[in-house]
C-alpha positions as CSV (number, residue, x, y, z in Angstrom):
1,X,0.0,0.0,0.0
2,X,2.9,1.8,0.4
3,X,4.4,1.7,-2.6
4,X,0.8,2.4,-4.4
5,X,0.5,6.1,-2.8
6,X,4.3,6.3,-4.0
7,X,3.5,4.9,-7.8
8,X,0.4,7.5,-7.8
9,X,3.3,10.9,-6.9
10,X,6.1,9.1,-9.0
11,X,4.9,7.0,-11.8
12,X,8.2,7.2,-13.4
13,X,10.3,5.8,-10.6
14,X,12.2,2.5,-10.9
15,X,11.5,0.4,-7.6
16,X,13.6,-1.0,-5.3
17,X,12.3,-4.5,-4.8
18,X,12.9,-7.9,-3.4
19,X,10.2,-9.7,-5.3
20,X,9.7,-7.3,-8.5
21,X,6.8,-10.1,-9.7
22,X,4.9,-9.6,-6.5
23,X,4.7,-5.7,-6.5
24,X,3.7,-5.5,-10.0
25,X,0.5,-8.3,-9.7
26,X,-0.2,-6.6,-6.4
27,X,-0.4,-2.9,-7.7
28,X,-1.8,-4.3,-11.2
29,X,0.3,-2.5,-13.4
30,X,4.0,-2.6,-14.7
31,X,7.0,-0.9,-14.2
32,X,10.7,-1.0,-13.5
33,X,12.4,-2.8,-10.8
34,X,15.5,-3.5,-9.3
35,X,16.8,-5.6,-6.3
36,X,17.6,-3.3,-2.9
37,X,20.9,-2.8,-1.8
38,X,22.8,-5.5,-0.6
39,X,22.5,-6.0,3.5
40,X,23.3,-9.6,3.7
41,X,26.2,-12.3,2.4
42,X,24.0,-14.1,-0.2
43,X,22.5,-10.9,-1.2
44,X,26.3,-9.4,-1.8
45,X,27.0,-12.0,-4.2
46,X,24.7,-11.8,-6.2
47,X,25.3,-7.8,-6.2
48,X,29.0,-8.6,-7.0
49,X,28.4,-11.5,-9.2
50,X,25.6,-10.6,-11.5
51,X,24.7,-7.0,-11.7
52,X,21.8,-7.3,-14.2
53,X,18.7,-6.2,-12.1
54,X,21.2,-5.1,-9.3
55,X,21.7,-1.2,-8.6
56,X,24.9,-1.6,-10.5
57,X,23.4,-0.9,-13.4
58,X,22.0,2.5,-12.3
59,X,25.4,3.7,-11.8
60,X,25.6,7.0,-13.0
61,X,21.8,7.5,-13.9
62,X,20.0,8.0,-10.6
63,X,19.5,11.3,-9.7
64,X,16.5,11.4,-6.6
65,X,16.2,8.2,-4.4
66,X,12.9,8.2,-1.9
67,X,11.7,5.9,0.5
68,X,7.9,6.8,0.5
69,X,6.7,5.8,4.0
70,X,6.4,3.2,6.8
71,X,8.6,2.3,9.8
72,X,12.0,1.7,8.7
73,X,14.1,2.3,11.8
74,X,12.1,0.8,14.0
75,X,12.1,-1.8,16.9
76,X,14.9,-4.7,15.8
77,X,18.6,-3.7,15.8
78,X,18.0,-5.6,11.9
79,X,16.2,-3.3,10.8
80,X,18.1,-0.3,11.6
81,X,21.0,-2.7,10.4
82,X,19.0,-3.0,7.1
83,X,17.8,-0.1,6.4
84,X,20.7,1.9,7.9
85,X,23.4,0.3,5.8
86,X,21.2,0.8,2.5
87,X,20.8,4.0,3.1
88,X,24.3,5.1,3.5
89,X,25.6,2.4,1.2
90,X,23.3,4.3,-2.0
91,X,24.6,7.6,-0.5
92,X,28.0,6.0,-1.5
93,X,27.3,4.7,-4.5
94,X,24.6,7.5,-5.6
95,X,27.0,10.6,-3.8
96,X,25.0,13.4,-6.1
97,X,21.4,11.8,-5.8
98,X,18.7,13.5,-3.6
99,X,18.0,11.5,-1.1
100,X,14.6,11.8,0.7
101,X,12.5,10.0,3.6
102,X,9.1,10.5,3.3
103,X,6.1,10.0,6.2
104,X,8.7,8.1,8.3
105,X,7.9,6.2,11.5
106,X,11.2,6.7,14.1
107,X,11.0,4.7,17.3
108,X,13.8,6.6,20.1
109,X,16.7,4.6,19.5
110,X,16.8,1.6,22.1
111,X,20.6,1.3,22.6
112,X,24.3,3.0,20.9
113,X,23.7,0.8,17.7
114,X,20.2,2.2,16.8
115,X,21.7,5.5,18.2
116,X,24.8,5.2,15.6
117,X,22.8,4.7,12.4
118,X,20.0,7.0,13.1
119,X,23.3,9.4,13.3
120,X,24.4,8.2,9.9
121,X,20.8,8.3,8.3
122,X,20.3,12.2,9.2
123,X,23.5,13.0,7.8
124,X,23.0,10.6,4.5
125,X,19.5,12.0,3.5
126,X,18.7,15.6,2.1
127,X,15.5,15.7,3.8
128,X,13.1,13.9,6.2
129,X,9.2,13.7,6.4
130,X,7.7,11.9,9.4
131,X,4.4,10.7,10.0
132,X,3.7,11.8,13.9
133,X,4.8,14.4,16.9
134,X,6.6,11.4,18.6
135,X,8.9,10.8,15.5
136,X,9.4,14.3,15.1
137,X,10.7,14.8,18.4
138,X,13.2,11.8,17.7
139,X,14.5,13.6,15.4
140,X,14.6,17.1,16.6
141,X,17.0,15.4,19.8
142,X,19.4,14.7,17.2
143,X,19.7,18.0,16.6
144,X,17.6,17.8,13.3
145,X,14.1,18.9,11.8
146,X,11.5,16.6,10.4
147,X,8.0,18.1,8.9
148,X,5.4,16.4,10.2
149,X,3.3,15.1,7.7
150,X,1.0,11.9,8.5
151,X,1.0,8.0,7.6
152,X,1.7,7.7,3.6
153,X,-1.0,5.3,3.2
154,X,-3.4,6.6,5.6
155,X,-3.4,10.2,3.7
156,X,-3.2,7.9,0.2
157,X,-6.4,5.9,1.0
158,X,-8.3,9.2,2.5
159,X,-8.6,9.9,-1.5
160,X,-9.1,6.7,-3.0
161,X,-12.6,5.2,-3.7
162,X,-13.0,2.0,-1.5
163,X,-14.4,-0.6,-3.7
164,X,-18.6,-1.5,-2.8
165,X,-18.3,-4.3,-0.4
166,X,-19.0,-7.1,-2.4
167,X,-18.7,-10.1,0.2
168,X,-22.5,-9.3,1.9
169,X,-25.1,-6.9,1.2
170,X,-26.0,-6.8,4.6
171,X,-25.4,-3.3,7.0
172,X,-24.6,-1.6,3.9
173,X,-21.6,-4.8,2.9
174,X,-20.6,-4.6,6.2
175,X,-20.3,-7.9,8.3
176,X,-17.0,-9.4,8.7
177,X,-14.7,-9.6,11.7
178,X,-10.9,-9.4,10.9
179,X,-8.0,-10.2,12.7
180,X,-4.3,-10.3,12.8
181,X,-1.4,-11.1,14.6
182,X,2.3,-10.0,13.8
183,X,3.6,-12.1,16.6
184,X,2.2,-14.9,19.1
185,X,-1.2,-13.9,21.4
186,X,-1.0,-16.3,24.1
187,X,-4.3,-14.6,25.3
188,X,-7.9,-16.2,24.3
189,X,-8.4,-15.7,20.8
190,X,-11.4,-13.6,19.8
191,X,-13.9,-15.0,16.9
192,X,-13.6,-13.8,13.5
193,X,-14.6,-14.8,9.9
194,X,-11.1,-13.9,8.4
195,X,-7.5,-13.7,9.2
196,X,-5.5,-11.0,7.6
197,X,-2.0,-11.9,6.5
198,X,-0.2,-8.2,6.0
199,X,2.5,-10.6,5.6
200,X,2.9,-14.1,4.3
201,X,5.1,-15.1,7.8
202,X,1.7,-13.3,9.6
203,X,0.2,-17.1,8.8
204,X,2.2,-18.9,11.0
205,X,0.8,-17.2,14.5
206,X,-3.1,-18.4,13.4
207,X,-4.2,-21.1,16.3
208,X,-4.4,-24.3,14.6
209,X,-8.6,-24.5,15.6
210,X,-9.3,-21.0,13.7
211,X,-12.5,-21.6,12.5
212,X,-12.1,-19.0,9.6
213,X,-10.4,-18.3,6.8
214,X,-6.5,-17.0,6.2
215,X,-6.7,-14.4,3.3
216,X,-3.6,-12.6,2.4
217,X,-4.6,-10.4,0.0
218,X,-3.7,-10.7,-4.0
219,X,-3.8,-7.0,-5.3
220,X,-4.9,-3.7,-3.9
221,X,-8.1,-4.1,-5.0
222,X,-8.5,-7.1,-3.3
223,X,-7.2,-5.4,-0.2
224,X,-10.0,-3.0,0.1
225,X,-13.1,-5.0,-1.1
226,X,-12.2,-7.5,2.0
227,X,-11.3,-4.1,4.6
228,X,-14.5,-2.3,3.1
229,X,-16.1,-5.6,4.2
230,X,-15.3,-5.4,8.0
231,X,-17.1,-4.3,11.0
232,X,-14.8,-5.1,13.1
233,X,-10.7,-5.7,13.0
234,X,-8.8,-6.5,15.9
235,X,-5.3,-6.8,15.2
236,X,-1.4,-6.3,16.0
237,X,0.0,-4.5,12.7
238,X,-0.7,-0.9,12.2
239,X,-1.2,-0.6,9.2
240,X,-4.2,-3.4,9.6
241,X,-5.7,-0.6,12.1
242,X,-4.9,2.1,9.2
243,X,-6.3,0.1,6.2
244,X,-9.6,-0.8,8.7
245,X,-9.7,3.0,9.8
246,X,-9.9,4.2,6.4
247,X,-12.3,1.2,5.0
248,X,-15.0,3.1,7.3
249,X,-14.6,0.1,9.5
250,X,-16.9,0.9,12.7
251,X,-14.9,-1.3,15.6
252,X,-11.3,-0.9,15.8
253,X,-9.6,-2.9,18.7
254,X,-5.8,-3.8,19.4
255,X,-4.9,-7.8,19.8
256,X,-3.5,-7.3,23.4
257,X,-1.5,-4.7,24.3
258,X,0.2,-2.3,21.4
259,X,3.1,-3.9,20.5
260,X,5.0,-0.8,19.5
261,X,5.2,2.7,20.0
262,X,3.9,3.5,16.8
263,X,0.6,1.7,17.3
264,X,0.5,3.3,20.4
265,X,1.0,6.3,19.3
266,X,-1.4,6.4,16.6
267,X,-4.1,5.1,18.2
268,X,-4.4,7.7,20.6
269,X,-4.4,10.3,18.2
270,X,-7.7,8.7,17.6
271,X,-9.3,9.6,20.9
């Protein structure tokens, strides 16, 4: 969903992607890719071995790199290992490209590791865009400025047409309960009809005596008929909360406690 709100401001842009086949059946259109930067041994090799549909062949040709949204540095010392390292690696490889961080989710920096690459970030990128007060002010106690500027794919679907509800014509389409877990719920699971996968991995935390179905969804289109659906989600992932939010779902409940700040954070600016 991300990347859709990006394709809709840059239709032109060449994505970085890990599964290039994926992103184009789930946005239902084609376009450029290439792999990400290299973070890991088996994904160096094939960076140093084969450079067709690597970054090496952009050398020389790339002149504005964006990451359009989410919650990159966030949580896991890997992920501000991932997304740390690729963005000062294409600094180093791209060092006259604009590079900018849109609607960004930053978590305070847990230890001196997270601390270090948010550092190294700040001084890589030309300009950052975050998505609440609370990464905002991580960002202004590094002695930076961030524009605040809301969730990427919250502001994206606010002018989108949600597909008619085509799963019940009941309540105006509206029937289903959803749920989804990013990690295990050791709690008593509440009834639902469906379980969202945001993720394929998401599967693997459903109780094996869910009496419903595991959907995870094909295209966008897809996405929204089956969100438009819903009067009820209860869920982990916030972007699940998001998606139901702007789906004009009714009931909108956390799976346990919010696993992150960022859920936290955004559901009390719904109060």
């Amino acid at each position: 969903m991300i990347l859709a709100s990006a394709l809709e401001r840059y239709p032109d842009a060449i994505v970085m992607s890990a599964d290039g086949v994926f992103s184009q059946r789930f946005q239902e259109k084609t376009f450029p890719t290439v792999l990400p930067f290299p973070t890991g041994f088996r994904s160096w090799v094939r960076f140093l071995s084969h450079p067709e549909g690597t970054l090496r062949e952009l050398k020389g040709k790339v002149d504005r790199i964006i990451f359009p949204g989410g919650g990159l540095l966030a949580i896991k010392d890997r992920a501000w290992w991932i997304w740390g390292s690729t963005i000062v690696g294409l600094r180093k490889m791209f060092p006259e490209a604009r590079m900018e961080m849109e609607a960004q989710g930053i978590d305070v920096p847990k230890n001196d590791w997270q601390k270090f690459w948010l550092n190294r970030v700040i001084v890589a990128t030309n300009s950052i865009t975050v998505r609440d007060e609370a990464s905002a002010a991580v960002i202004d106690s590094f002695g930076s400025r961030a524009e605040i500027v809301g969730d990427a794919v919250e502001s994206w679907l606010g002018s989108q047409p949600i597909p008619n509800p085509s799963l019940s014509k009941k309540e105006g389409g509206k029937k289903l309960v959803l749920i989804n877990a990013r990690a295990k719920f050791t709690g008593e699971w509440p009834k639902a009809d469906i379980f969202i996968a945001m993720e394929p991995s998401d599967a693997r935390w459903v109780p094996r005596d869910f009496p419903g179905k595991v959907v995870f969804p094909d295209t966008v289109k897809e996405a929204l008929e089956v969100f438009g659906s819903a009067k009820v989600v209860i869920g982990q992932r916030l972007h699940f909360l998001i998606m139901a939010k702007a789906c004009g779902c009714p009931e909108i409940q956390t799976l346990g406690e919010p696993y992150a700040e960022k859920v936290k954070n955004w559901l009390e600016r719904q109060e």
